[in-house]
C-alpha positions in Angstrom: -44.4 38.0 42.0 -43.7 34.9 44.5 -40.6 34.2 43.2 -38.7 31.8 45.7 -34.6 30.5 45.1 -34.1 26.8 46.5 -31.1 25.5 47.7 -30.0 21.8 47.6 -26.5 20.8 49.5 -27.1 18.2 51.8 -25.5 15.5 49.8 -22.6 15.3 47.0 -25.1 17.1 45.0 -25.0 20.9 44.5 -28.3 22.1 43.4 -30.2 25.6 43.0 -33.6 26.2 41.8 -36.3 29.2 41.1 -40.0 28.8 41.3 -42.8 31.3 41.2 -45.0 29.9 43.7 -45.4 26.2 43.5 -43.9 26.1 39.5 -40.4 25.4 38.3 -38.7 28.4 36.6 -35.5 27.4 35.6 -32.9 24.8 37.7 -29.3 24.3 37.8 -27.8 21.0 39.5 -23.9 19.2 39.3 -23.5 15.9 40.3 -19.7 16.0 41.7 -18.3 16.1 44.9 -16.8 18.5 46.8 -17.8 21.3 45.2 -20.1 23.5 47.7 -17.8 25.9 48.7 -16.7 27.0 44.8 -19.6 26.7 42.4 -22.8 27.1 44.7 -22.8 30.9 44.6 -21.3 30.4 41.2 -24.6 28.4 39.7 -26.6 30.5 41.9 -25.6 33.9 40.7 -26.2 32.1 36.8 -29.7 30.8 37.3 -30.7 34.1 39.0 -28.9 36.2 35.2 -30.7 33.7 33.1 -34.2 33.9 34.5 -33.3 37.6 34.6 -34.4 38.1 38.1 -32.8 39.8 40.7 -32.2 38.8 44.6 -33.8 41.5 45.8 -37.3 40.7 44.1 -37.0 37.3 45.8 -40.4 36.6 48.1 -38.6 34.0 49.8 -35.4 31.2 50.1 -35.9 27.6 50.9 -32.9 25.6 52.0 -32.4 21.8 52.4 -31.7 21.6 56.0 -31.0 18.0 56.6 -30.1 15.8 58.2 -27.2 14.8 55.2 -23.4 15.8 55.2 -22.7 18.2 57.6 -20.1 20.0 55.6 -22.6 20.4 52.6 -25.4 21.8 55.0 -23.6 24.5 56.5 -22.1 25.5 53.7 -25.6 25.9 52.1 -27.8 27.2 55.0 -25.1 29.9 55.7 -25.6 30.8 52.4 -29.5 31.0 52.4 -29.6 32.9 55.7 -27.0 35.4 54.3 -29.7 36.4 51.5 -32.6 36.5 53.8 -30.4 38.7 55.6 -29.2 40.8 53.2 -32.7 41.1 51.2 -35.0 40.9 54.8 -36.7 37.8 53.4 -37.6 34.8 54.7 -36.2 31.5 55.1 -38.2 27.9 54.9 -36.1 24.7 56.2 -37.1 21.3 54.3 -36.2 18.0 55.9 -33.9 16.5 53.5 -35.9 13.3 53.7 -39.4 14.6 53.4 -38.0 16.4 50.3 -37.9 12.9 48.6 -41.1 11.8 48.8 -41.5 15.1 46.6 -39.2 14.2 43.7 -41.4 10.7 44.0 -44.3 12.6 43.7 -42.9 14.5 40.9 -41.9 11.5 39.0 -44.1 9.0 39.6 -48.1 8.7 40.2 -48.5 7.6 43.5 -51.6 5.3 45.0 -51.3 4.3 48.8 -47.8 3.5 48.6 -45.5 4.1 52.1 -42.2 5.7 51.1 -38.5 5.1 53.1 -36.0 8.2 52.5 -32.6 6.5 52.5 -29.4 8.6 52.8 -25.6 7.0 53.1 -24.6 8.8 56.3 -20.8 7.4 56.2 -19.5 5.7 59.1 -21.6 2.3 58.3 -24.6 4.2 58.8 -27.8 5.7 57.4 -30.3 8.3 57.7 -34.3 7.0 57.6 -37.3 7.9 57.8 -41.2 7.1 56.3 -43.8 8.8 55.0 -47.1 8.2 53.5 -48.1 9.6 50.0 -48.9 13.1 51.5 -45.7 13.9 53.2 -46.8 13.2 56.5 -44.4 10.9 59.0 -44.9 7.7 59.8 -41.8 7.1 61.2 -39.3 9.9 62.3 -35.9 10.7 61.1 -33.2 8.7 62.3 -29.8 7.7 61.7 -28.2 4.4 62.3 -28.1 0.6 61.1 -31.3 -0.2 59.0 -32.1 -3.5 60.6 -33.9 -6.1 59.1 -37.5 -6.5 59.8 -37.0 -2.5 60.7 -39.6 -1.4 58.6 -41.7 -4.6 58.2 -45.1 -2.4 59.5 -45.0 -0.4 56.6 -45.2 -2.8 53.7 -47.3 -5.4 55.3 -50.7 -4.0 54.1 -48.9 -1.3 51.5 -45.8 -0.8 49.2 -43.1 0.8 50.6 -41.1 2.7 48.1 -37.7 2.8 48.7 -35.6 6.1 47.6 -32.3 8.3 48.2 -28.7 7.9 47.8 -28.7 4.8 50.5 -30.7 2.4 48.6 -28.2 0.2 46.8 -26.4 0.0 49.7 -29.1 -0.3 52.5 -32.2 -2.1 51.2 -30.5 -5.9 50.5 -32.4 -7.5 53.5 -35.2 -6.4 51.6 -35.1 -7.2 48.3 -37.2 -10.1 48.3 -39.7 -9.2 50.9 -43.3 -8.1 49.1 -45.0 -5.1 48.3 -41.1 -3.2 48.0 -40.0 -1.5 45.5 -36.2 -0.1 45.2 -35.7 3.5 43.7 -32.1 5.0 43.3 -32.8 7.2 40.9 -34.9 9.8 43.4 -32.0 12.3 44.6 -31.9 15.3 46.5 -32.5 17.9 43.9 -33.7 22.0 44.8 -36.6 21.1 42.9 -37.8 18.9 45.4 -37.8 21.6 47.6 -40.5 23.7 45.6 -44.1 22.3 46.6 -43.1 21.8 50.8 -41.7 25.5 50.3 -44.7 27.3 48.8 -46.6 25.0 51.6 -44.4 26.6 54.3 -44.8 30.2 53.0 -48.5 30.5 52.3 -48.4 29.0 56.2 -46.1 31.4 57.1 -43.9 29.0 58.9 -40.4 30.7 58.5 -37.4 30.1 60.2 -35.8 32.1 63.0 -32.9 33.3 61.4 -30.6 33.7 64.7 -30.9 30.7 65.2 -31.7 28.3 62.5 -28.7 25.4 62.2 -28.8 22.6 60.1 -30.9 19.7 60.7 -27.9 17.2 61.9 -28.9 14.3 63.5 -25.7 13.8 64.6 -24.9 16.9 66.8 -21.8 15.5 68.1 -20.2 15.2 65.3 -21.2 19.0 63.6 -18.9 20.0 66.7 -16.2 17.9 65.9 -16.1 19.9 62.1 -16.9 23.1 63.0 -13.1 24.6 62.5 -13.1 23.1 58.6 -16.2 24.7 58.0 -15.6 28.1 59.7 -12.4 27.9 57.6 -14.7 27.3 54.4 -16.4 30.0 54.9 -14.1 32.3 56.2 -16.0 33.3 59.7 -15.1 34.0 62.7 
């Protein structure tokens, strides 16, 4: 069986999630903060008992990779690379970002509609990016100050869909511009992860294990935290 565990930290949100190829199993996600570090192995090690499947029959792991808080993304691709390691699986990263246009997709029937990923990146900033309907970039990831008239290209002729964490705060220069529509509501979530996942392992695009890191954007400032997360994790 093609069972594959998904893993969901980049934000407040702590998130697991088993599929069997491309289909939902069972899920398991908390909407608190600060709680990486004590329940995700917790919630993990529960969703895996209930579905009565054990890490060893895994095919695969997906992880969130980012960009998104660094704390939350190391905490949870250390995590999925120490399963892969331990059961000689392999890993699939998913762009944070991209994995929104899934939940859209999961929750709403799309037409020709552009989608903008929003996610609060703290310091009066934000992480963007756009895709069409099928996933595919029309603007890369990036993190900054969302200007206004940023993104005007990409509801001129279509809508563009506005979703993540970063929309209440972000999108006010464009909530009476046309063809835009505002959607909170779309989170990170593990299930998002599911369809780009099974995409990336019928493809075989794995990650490189050595030396997969968390998507950061912001590489600077991974340095600056990388004693508080060693000291989470209790590594060297």
């Amino acid at each position: 069986m093609n069972w594959i565990l998904h893993i969901e930290t980049a934000t407040d949100i702590c998130s697991v999630a088993l599929s069997e190829k491309n289909q939902l199993i069972d899920y398991v996600t908390l909407y608190e903060k600060n709680i990486h570090s004590a329940k995700l192995t917790t919630i993990m090690d529960e969703l895996m008992k209930r579905s009565s499947i054990s890490y060893s029959n895994l095919a695969a792991v997906s992880v969130s990779k980012g960009p998104g808080s660094f704390t939350g993304l190391r905490i949870g691709v250390s995590l999925a690379k120490g399963i892969c390691y331990g059961i000689q699986k392999p890993l699939m990263g998913i762009n944070t970002l991209q994995s929104l246009v899934s939940a859209l997709k999961r929750n709403t029937e799309l037409a020709d509609e552009n989608i903008c990923s929003l996610l609060d990146a703290r310091n009066n900033e934000v992480y963007y990016a756009v895709y069409d309907k099928n996933n595919k970039v029309l603007l890369a990831p990036q993190v900054g100050l969302l200007e206004p008239g940023k993104l005007k290209a990409f509801h001129q002729s279509n809508t563009l869909i506005f979703v993540g964490d970063g929309v209440d705060k972000w999108t006010a220069d464009y909530n009476n511009q046309v063809n835009v529509k505002m959607l909170s509501n779309i989170l990170p979530d593990a299930r998002n992860l599911i369809s780009l996942s099974w995409e990336k392992y019928q493809n075989k695009d794995f990650e490189l294990l050595e030396s997969f890191e968390p998507y950061y954007l912001r590489d600077f400032k991974a340095k600056k935290g990388s004693l508080k997360i060693k000291k989470i994790l209790k590594t060297d």
